[in-house]
MDTraj code that builds the backbone (N, CA, C; nanometers):
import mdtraj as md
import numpy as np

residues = "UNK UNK UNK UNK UNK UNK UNK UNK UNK UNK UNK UNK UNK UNK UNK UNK UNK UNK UNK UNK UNK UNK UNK UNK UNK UNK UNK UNK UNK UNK UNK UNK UNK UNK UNK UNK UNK UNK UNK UNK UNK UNK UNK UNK UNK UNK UNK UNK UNK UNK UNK UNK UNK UNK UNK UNK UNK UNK UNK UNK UNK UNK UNK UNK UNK UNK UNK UNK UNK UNK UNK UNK UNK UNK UNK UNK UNK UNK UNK UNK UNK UNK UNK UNK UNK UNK UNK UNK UNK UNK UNK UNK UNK UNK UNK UNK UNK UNK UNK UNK UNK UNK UNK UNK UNK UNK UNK UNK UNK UNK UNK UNK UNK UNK UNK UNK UNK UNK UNK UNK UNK UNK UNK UNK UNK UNK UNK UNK UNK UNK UNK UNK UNK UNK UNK UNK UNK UNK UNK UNK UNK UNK UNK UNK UNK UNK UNK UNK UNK UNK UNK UNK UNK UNK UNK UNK UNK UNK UNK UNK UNK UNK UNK UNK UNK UNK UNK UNK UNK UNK UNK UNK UNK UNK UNK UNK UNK UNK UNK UNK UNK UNK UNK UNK UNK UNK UNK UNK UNK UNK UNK UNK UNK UNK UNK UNK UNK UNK UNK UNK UNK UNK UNK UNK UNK UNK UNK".split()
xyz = np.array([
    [-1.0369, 0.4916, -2.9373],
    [-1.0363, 0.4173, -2.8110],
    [-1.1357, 0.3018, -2.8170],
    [-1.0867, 0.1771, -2.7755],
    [-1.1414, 0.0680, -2.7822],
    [-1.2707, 0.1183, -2.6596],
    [-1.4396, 0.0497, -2.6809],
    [-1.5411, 0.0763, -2.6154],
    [-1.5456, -0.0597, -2.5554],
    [-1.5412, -0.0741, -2.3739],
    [-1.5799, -0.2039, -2.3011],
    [-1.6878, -0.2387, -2.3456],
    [-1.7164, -0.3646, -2.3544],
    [-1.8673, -0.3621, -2.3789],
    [-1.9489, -0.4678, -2.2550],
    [-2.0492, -0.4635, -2.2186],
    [-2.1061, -0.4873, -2.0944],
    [-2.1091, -0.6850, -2.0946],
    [-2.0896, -0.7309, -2.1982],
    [-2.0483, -0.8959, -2.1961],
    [-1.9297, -0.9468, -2.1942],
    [-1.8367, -0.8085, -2.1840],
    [-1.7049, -0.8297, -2.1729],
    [-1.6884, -0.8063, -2.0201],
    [-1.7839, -0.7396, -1.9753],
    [-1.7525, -0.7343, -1.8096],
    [-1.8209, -0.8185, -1.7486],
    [-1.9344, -0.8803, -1.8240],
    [-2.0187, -0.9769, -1.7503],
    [-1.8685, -1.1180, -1.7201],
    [-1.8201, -1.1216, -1.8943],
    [-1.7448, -1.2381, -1.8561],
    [-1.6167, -1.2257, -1.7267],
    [-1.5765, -1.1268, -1.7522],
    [-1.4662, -1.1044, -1.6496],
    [-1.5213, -1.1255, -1.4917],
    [-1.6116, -1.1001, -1.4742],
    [-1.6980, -1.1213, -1.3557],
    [-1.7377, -1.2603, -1.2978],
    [-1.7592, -1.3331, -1.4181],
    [-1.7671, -1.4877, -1.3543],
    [-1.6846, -1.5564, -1.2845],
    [-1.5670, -1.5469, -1.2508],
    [-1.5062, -1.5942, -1.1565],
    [-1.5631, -1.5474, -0.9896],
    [-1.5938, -1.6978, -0.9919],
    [-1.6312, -1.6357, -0.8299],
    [-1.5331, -1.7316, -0.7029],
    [-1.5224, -1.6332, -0.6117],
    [-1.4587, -1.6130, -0.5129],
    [-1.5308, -1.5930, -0.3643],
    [-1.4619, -1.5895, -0.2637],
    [-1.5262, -1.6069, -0.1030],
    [-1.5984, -1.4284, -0.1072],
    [-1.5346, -1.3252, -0.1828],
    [-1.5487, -1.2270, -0.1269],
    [-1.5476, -1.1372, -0.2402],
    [-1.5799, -1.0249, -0.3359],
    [-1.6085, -0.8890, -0.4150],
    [-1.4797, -0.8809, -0.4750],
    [-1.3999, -0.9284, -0.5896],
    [-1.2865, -0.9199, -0.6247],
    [-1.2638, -0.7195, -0.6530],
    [-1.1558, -0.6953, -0.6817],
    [-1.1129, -0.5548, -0.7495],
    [-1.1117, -0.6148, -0.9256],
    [-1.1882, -0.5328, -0.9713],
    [-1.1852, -0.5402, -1.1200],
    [-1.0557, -0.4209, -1.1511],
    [-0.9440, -0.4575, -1.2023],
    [-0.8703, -0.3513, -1.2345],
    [-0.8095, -0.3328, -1.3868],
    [-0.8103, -0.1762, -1.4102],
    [-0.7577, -0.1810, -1.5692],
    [-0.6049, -0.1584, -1.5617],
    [-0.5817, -0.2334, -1.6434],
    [-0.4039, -0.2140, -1.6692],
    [-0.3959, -0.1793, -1.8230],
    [-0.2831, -0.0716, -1.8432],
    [-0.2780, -0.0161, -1.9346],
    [-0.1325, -0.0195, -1.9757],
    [-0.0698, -0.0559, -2.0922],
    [0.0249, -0.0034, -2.1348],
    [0.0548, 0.0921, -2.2713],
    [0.1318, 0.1799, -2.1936],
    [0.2061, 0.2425, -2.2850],
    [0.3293, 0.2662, -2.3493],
    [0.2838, 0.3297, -2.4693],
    [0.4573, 0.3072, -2.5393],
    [0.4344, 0.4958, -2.5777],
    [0.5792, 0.5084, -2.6250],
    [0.6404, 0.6063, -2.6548],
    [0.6524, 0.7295, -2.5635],
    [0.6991, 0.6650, -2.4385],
    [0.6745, 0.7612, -2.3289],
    [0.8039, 0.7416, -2.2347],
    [0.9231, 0.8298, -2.2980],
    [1.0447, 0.8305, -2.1984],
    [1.0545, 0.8916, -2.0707],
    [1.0585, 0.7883, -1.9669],
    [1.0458, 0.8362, -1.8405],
    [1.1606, 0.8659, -1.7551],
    [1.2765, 0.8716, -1.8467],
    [1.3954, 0.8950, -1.7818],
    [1.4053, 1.0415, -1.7857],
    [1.2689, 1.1161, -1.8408],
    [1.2818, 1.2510, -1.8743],
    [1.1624, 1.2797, -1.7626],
    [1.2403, 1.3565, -1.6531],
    [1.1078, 1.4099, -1.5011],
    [0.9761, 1.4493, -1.5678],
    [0.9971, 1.5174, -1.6893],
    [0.8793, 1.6016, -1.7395],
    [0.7754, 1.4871, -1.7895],
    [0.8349, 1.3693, -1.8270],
    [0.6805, 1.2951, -1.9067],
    [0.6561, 1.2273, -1.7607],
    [0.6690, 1.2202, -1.6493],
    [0.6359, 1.1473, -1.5246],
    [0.4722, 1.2111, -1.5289],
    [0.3979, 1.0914, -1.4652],
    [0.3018, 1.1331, -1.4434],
    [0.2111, 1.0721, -1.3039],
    [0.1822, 1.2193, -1.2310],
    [0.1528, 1.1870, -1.0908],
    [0.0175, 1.2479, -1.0968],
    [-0.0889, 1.1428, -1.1254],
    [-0.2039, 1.2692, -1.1263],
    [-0.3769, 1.1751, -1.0488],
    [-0.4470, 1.2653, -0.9909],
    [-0.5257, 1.2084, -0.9298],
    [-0.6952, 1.2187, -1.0239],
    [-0.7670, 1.0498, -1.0832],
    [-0.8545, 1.1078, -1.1771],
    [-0.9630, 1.0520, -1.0403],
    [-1.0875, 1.1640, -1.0802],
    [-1.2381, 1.1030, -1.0035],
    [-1.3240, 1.0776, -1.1211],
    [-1.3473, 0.9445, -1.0762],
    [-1.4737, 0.8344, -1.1160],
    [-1.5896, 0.8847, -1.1143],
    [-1.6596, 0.8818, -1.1773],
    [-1.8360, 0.9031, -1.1994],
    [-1.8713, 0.7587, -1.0720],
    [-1.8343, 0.6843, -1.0848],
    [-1.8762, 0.5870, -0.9534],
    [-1.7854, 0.5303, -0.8682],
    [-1.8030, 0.5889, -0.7265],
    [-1.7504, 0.5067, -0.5917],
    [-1.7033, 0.3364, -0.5829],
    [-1.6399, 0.3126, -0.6130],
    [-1.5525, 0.1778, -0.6091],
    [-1.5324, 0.1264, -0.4848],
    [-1.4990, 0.1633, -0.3605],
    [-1.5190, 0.1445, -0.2447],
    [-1.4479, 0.2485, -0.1086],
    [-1.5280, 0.1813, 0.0116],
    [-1.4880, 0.3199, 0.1742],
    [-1.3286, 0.3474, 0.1256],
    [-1.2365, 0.4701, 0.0899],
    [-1.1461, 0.4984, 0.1174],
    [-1.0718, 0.5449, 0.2898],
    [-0.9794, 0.5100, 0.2757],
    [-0.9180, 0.5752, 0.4511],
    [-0.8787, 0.6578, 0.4077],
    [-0.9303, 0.7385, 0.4726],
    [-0.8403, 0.8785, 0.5034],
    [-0.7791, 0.9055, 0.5882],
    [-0.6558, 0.9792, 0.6243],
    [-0.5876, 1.0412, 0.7156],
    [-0.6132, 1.1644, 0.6889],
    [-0.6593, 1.2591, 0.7567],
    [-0.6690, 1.3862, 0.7999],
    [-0.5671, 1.4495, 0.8772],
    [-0.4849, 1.5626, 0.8194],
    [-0.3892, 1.6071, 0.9821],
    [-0.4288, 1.7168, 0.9923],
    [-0.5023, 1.8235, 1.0633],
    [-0.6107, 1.9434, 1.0959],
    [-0.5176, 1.9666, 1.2733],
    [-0.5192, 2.0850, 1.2301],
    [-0.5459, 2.2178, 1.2959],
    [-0.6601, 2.3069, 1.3528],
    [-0.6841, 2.3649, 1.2633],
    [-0.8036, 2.4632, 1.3218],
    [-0.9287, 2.4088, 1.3064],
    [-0.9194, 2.2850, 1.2011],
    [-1.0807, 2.1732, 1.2164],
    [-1.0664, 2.0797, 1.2997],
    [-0.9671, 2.0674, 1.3595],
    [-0.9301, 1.9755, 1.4387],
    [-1.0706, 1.8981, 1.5381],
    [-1.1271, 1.9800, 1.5412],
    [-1.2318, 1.9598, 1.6687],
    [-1.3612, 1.8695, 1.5551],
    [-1.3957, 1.9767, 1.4239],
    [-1.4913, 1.9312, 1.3628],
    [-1.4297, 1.8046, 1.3161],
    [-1.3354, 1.7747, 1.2467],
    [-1.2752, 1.6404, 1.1851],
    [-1.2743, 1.5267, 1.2783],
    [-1.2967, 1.5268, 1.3596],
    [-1.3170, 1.3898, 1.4949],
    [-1.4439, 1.3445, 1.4555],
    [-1.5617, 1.3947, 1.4090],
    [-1.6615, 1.2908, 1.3712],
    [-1.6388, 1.2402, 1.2478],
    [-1.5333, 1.2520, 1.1579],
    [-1.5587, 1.2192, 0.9982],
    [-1.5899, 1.0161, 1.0224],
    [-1.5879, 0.9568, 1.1058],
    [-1.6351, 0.8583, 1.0853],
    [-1.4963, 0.6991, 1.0941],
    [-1.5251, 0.5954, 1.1163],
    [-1.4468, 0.5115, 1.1527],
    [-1.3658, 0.4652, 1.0562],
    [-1.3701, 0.4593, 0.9434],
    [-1.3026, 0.4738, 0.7996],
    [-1.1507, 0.5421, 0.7753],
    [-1.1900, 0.6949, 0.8709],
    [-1.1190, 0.7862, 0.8659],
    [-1.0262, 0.7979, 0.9742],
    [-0.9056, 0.8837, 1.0113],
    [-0.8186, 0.8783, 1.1174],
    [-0.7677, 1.0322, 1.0985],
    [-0.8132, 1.0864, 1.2124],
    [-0.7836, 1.2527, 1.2121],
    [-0.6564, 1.2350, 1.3468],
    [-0.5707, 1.3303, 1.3026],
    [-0.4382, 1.3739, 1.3747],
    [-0.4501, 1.5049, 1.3590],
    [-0.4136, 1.5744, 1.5068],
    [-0.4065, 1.7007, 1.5321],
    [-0.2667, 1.7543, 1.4958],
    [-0.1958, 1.9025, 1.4772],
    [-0.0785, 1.8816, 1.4725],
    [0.0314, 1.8780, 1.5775],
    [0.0146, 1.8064, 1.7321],
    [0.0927, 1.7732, 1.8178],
    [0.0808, 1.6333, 1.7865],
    [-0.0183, 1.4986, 1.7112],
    [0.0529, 1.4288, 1.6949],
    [0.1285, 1.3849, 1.5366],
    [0.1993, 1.5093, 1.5480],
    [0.3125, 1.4752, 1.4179],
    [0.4287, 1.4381, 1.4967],
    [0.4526, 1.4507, 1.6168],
    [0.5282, 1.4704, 1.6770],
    [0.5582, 1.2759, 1.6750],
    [0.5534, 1.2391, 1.5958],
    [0.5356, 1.0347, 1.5847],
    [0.6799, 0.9913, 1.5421],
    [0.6934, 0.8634, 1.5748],
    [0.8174, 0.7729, 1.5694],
    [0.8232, 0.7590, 1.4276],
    [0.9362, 0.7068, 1.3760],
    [0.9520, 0.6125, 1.2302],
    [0.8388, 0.4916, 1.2225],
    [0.8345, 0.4316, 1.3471],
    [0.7769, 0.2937, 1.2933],
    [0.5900, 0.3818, 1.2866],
    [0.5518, 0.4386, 1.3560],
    [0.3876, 0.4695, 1.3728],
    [0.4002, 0.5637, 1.2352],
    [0.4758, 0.6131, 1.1734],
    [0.4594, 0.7087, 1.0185],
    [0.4422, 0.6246, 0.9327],
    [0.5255, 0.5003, 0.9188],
    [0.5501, 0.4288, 0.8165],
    [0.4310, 0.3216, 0.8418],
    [0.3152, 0.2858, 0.9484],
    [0.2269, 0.2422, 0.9651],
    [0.0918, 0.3049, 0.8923],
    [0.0978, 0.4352, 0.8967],
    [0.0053, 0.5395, 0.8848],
    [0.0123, 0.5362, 0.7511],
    [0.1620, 0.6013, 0.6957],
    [0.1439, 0.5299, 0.5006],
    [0.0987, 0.4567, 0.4484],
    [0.1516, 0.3495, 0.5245],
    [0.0495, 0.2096, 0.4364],
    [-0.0855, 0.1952, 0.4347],
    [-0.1314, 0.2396, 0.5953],
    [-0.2716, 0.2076, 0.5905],
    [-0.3793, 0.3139, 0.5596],
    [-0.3738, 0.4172, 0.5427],
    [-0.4555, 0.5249, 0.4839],
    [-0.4151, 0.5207, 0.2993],
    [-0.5610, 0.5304, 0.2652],
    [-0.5141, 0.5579, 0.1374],
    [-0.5223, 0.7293, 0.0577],
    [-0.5323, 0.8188, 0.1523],
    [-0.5158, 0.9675, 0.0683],
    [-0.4708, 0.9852, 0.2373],
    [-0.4068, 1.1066, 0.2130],
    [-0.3836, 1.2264, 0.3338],
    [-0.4181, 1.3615, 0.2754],
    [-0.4731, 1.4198, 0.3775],
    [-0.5542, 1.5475, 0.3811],
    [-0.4465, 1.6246, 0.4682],
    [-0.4442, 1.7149, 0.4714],
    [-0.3323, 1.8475, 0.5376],
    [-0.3802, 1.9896, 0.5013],
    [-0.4358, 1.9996, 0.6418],
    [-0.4318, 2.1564, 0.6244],
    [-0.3467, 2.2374, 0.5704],
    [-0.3964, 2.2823, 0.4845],
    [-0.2380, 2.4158, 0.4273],
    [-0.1052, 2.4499, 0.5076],
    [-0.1582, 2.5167, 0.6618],
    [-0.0661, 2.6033, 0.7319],
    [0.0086, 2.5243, 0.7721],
    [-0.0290, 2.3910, 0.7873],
    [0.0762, 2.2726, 0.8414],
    [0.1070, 2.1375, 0.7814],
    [0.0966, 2.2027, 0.6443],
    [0.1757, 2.1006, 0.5701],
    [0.3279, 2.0977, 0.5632],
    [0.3639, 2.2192, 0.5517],
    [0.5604, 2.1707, 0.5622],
    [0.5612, 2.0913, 0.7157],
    [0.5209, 2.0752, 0.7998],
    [0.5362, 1.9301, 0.9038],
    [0.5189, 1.8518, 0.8777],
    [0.4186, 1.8229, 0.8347],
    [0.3373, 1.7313, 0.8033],
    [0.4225, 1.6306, 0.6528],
    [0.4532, 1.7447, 0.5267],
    [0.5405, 1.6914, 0.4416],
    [0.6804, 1.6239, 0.5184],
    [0.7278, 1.6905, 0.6185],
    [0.8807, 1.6536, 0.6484],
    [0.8526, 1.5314, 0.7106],
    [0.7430, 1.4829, 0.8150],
    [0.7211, 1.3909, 0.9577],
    [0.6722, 1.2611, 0.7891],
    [0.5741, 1.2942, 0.7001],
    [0.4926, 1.1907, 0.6755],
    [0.5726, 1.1318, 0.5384],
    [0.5928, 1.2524, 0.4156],
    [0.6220, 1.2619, 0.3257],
    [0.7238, 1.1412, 0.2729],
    [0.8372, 1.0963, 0.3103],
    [0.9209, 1.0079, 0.3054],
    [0.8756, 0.8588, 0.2998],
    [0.7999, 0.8850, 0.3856],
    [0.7343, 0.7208, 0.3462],
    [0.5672, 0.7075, 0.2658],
    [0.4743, 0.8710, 0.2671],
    [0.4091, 0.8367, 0.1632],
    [0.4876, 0.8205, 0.0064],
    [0.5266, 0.9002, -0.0046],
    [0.5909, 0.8751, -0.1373],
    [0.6458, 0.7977, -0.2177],
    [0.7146, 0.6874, -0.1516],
    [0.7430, 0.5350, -0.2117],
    [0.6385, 0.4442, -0.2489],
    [0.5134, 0.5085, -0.1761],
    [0.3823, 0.4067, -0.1963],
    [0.3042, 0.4350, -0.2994],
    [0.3363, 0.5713, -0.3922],
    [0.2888, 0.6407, -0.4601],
    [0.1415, 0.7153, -0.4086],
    [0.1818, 0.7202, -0.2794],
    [0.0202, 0.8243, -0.2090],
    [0.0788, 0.9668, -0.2522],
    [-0.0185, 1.0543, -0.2184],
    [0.0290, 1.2357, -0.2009],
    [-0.0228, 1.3049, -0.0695],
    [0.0340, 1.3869, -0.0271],
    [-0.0312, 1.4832, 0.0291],
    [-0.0978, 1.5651, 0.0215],
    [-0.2729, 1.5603, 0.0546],
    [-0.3258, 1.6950, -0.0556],
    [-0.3507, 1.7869, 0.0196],
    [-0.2796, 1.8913, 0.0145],
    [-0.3237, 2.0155, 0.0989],
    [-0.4983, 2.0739, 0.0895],
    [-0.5415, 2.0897, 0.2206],
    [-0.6524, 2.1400, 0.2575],
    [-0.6652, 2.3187, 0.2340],
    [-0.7604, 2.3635, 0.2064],
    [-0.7123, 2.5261, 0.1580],
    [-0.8129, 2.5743, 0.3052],
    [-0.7217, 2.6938, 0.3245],
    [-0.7652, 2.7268, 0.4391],
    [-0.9184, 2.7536, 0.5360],
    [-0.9602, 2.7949, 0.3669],
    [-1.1047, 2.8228, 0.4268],
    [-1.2378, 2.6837, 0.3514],
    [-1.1530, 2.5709, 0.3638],
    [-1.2522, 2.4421, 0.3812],
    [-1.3691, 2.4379, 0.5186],
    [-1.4995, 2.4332, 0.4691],
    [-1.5705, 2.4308, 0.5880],
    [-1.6199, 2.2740, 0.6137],
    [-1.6508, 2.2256, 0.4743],
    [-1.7276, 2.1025, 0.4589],
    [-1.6341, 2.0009, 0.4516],
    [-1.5888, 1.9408, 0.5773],
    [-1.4971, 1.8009, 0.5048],
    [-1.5975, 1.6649, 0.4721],
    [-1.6967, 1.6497, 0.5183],
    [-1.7953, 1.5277, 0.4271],
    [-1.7516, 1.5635, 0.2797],
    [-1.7891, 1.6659, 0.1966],
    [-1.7647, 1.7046, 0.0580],
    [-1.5955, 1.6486, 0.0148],
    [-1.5210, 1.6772, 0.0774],
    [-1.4276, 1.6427, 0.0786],
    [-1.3841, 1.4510, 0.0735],
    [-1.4391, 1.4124, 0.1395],
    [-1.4637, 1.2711, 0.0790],
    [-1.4958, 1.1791, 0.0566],
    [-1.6285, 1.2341, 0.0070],
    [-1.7230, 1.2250, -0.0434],
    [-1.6103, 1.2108, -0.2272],
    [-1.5446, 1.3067, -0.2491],
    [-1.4360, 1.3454, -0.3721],
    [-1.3685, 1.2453, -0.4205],
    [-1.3489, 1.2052, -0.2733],
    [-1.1530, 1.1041, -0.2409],
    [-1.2161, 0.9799, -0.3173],
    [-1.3647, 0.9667, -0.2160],
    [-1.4191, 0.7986, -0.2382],
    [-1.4293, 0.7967, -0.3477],
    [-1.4573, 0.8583, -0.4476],
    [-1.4483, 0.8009, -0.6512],
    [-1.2928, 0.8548, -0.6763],
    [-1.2144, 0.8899, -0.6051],
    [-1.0512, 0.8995, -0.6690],
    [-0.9491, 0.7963, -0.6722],
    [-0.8846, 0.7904, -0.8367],
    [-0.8206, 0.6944, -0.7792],
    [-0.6901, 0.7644, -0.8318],
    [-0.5712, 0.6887, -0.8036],
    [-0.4797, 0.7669, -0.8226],
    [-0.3472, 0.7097, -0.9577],
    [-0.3344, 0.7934, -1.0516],
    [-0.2718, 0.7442, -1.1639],
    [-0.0934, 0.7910, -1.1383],
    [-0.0317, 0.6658, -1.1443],
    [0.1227, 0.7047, -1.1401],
    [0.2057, 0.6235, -1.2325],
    [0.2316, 0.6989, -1.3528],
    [0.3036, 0.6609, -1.4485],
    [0.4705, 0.7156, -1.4103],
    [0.5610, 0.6695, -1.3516],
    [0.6703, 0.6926, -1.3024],
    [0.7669, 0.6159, -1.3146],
    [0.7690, 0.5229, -1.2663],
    [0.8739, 0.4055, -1.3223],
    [0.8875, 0.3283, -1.4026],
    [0.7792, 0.3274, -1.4436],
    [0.7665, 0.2378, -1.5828],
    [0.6169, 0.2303, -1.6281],
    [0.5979, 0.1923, -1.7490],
    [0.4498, 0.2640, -1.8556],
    [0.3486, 0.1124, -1.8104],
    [0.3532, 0.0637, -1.7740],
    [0.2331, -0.0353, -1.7125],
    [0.1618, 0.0088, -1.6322],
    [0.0669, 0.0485, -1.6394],
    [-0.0260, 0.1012, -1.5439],
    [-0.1233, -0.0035, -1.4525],
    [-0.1240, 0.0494, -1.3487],
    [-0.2948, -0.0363, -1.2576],
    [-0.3970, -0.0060, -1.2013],
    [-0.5095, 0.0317, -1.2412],
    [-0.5898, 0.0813, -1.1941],
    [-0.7023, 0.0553, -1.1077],
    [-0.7890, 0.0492, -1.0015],
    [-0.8524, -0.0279, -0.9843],
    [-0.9821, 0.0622, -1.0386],
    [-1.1237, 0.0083, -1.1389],
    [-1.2177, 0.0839, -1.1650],
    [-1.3835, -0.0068, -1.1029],
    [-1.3603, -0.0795, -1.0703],
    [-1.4860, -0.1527, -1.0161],
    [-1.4341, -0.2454, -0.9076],
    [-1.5987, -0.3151, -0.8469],
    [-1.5869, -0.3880, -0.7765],
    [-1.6458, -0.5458, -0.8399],
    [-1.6246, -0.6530, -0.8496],
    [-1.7063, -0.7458, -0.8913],
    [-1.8605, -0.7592, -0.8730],
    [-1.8957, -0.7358, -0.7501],
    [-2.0500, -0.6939, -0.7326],
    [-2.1146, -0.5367, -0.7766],
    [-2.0189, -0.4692, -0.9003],
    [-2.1021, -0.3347, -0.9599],
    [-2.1706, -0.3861, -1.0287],
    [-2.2538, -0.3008, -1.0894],
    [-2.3424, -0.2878, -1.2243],
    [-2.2246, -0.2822, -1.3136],
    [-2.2392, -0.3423, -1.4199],
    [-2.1595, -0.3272, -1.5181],
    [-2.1457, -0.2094, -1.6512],
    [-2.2770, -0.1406, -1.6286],
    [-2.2844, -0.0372, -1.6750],
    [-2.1427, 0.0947, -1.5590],
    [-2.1641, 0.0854, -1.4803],
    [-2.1324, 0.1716, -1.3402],
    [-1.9513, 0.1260, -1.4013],
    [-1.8869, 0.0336, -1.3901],
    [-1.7690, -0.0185, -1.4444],
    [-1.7041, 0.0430, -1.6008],
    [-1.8003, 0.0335, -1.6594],
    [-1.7838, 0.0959, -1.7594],
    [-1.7521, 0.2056, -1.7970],
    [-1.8494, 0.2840, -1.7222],
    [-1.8208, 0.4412, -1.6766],
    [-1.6969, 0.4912, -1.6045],
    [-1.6633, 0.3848, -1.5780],
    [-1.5233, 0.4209, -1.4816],
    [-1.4383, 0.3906, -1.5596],
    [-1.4443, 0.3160, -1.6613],
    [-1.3272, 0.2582, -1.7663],
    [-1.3115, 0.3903, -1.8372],
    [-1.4379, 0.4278, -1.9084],
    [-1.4024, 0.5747, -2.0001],
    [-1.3312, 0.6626, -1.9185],
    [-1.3969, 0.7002, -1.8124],
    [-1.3010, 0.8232, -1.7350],
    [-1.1949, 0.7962, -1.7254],
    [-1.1347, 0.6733, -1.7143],
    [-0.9978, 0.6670, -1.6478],
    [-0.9377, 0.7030, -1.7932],
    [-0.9950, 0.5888, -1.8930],
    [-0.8843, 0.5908, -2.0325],
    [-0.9110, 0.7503, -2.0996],
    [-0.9859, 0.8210, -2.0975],
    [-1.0004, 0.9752, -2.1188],
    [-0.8873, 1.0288, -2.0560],
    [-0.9233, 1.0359, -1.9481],
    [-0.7941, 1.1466, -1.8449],
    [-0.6567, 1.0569, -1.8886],
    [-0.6320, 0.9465, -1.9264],
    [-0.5012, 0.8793, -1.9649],
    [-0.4498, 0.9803, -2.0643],
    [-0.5452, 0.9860, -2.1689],
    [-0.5113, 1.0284, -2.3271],
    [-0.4828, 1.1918, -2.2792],
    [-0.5360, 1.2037, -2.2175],
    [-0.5387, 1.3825, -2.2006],
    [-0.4140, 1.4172, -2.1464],
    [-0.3663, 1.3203, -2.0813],
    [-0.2609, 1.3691, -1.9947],
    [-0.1139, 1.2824, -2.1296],
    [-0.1465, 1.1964, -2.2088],
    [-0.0763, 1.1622, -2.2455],
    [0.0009, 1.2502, -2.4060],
    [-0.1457, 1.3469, -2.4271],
    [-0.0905, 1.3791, -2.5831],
    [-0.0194, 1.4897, -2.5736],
    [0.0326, 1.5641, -2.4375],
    [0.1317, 1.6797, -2.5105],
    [0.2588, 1.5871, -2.4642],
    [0.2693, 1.4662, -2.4065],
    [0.4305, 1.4400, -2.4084],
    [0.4004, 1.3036, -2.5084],
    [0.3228, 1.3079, -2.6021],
    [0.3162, 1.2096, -2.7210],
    [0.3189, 1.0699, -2.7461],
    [0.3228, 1.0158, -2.5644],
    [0.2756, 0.8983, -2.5461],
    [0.1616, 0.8701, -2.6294],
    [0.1365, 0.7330, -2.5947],
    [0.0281, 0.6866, -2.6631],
    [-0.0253, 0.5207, -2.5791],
    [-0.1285, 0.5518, -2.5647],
    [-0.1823, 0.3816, -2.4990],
    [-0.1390, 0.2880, -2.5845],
    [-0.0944, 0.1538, -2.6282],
    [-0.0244, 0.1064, -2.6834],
    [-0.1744, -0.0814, -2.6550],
    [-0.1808, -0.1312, -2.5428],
    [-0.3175, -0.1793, -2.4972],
    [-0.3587, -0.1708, -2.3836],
    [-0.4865, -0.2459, -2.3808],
    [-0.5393, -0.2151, -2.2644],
    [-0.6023, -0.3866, -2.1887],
    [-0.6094, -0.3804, -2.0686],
    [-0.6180, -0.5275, -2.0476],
    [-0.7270, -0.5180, -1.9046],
    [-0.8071, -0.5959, -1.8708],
    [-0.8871, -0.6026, -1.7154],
    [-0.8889, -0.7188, -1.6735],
    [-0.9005, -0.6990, -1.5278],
    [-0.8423, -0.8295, -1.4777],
    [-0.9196, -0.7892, -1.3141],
    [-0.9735, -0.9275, -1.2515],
    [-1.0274, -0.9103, -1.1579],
    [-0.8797, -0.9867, -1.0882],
    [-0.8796, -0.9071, -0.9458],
    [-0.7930, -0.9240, -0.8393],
    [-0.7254, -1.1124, -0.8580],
    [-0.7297, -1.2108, -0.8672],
    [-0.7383, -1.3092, -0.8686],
    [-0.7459, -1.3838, -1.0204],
    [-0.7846, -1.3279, -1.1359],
    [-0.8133, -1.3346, -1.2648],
    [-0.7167, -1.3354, -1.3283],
    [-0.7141, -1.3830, -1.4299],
    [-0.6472, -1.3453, -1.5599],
    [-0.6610, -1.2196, -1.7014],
    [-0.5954, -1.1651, -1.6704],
    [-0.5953, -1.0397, -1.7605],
    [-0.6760, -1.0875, -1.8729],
    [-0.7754, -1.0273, -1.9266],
    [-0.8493, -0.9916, -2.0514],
    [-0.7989, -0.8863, -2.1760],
    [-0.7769, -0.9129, -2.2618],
    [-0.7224, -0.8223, -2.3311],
    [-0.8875, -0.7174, -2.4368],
    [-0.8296, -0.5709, -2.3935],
    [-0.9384, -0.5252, -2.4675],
    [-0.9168, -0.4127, -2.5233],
    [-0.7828, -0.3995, -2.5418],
    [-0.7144, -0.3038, -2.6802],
    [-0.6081, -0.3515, -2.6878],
])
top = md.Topology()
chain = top.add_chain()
for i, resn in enumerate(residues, 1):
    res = top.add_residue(resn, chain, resSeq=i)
    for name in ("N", "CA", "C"):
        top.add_atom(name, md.element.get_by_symbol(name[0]), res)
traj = md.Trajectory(xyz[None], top)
């Protein structure tokens, strides 16, 4: 595996802009037939460093009461309001980036939300019943990002912000391209290169 090296992120970084670009890794791969369900890959990796506030959607039940302070970031739904239109679901997809679901009321929650997270490549992550701590919880989300190799082997990742440490970026590059390889060698894919690119930038090539 090709090693970032910290003047390779300094350079990618010089472009400056009104506002903190997304430094993101894009990856391609070869030898990975995806017309076969089994090499699909839907998997969620966590970062050694926080990249930025994630939204959460929460849909709670029996925390229902505690989940109202998780903070302005976040958006907690009880389960009477699943009871929502097409247009307020398909609002809620786009703009949260993870959903949380209590266990006992996730088959609602899958049937009301599911249809339109799923085109966006979000998931539903079920909550296990006896969660006490939701700070811990995401606290998790905020370094997760989410890997979906499904339609085709180009990957996008986002692993920094333009204003990180470039050490901190780095660290996020290994984790991601680690959990790639791990998930890639029993269906015999293989990373093929690797490229970074700030939001606005031009791809860098660095495998």
């Amino acid at each position: 595996m090709s090693q970032l090296k910290t003047e390779q992120v300094k350079e990618i970084k010089k472009e400056e802009r009104n506002f903190s670009q997304t430094v993101d890794l894009i990856i391609n791969i070869s030898n990975l037939d995806l017309k076969k369900p089994e090499n699909r890959i839907r998997e969620r990796v966590v970062l050694p460093n926080k990249i930025r506030d994630m939204k959460i959607c929460f849909v709670l039940d029996a925390l229902y009461t505690k989940g109202k302070n998780l903070g302005k970031h976040h958006k907690v739904l009880g389960k009477n309001d699943l009871e929502m239109n097409k247009r307020y679901a398909k609002k809620i997809a786009r703009d949260y980036d993870f959903f949380v679901i209590e266990a006992p009321i996730m088959p609602v929650a899958a049937k009301v939300l599911g249809k339109y997270v799923g085109p966006r490549n979000k998931s539903l992550i079920p909550l296990p019943p006896n969660t006490k701590d939701l700070d811990s919880v995401i606290s998790d989300l905020e370094k997760t990002v989410s890997l979906n190799i499904v339609k085709n082997t180009l990957v996008q990742i986002p692993i920094g912000k333009q204003d990180m440490e470039e050490k901190k970026i780095i660290e996020n590059y290994k984790s991601v391209l680690d959990k790639v390889n791990e998930f890639l060698e029993p269906k015999k894919g293989q990373i093929k290169s690797v490229y970074l690119k700030l939001t606005m930038g031009k791809p860098i090539r660095i495998l």
